[in-house]
C-alpha positions in Angstrom: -4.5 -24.6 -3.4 -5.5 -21.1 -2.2 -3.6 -21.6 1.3 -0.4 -22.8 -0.5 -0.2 -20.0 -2.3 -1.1 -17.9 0.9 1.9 -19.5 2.7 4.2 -19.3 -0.1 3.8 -15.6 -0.3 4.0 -14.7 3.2 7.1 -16.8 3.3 8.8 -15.5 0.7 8.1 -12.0 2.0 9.5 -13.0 5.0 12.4 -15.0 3.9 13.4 -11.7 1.4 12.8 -9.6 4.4 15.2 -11.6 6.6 18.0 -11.7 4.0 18.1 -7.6 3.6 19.4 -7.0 6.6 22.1 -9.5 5.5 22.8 -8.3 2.4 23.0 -4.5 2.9 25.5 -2.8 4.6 24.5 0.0 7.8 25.1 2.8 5.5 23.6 1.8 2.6 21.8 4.7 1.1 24.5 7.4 2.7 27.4 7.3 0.6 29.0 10.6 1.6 32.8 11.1 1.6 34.8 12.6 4.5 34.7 15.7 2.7 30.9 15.8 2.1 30.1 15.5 5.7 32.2 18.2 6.6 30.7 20.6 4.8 27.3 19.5 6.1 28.5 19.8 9.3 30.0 23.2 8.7 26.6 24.0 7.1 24.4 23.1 9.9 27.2 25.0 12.5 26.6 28.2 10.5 22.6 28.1 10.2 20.8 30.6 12.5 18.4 29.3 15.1 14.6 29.2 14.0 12.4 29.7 17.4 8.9 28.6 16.1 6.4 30.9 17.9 4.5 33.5 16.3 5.3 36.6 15.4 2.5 39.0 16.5 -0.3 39.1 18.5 -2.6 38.6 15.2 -0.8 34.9 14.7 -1.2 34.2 17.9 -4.9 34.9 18.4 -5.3 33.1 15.5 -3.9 29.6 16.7 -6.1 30.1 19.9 -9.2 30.4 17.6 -7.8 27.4 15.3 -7.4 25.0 18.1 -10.8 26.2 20.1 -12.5 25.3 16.8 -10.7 22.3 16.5 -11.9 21.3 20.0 -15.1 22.4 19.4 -15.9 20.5 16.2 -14.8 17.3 18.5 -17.3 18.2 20.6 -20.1 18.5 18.2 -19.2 14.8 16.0 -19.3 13.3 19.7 -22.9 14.5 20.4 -24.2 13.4 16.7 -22.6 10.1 17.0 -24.1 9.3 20.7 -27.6 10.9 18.9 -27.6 8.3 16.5 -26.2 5.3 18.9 -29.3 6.0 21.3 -31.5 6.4 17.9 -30.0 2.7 17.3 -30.6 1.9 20.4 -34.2 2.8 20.5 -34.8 1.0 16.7 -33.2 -2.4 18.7 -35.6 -2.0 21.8 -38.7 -2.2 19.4 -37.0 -5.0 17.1 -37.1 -2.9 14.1 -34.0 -4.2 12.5 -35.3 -8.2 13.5 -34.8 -10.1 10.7 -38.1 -11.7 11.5 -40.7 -10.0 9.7 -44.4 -10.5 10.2 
């Protein structure tokens, strides 16, 4: 009963899925007239260019230091997560975890 209604779903999601692309139109959500997009377009024409970089020697510094921390906090998980692998390791080797108990 359970994989029935597995089946059913995931056919009817993909059924519905299929029969969007049918039944909406390319432009479906952009209903701009002529007049609209000219004025974007016009808009867009008259915006200043934005050149992202920073602005003084203070912002700069201070996206070296932010990525160097970044890099180093990497680092540091790296080294606690092979610390506790070997520790895992080591517990295996002795048969610690076993599920045989004495």
């Amino acid at each position: 009963m359970r994989l029935r209604r597995k089946n059913f779903l995931g056919m009817f999601l993909l059924v519905s899925l299929l029969l969007s692309f049918f039944i909406l139109e390319y432009n479906f959500a952009q209903q701009a007239t002529q007049g609209e997009k000219e004025e974007i377009a016009q808009a867009k024409d008259n915006q200043e260019k934005i050149i992202p970089s920073p602005q003084n020697i203070k912002e700069s510094t201070g996206i070296y230091v932010f990525v160097a921390w970044m890099w180093i906090a990497i680092f540091v998980l790296i080294y606690i997560l092979r610390l506790k692998i070997r520790e895992v390791d080591r517990l295996l080797k002795l048969r610690f975890l076993s599920a045989k108990k004495k």
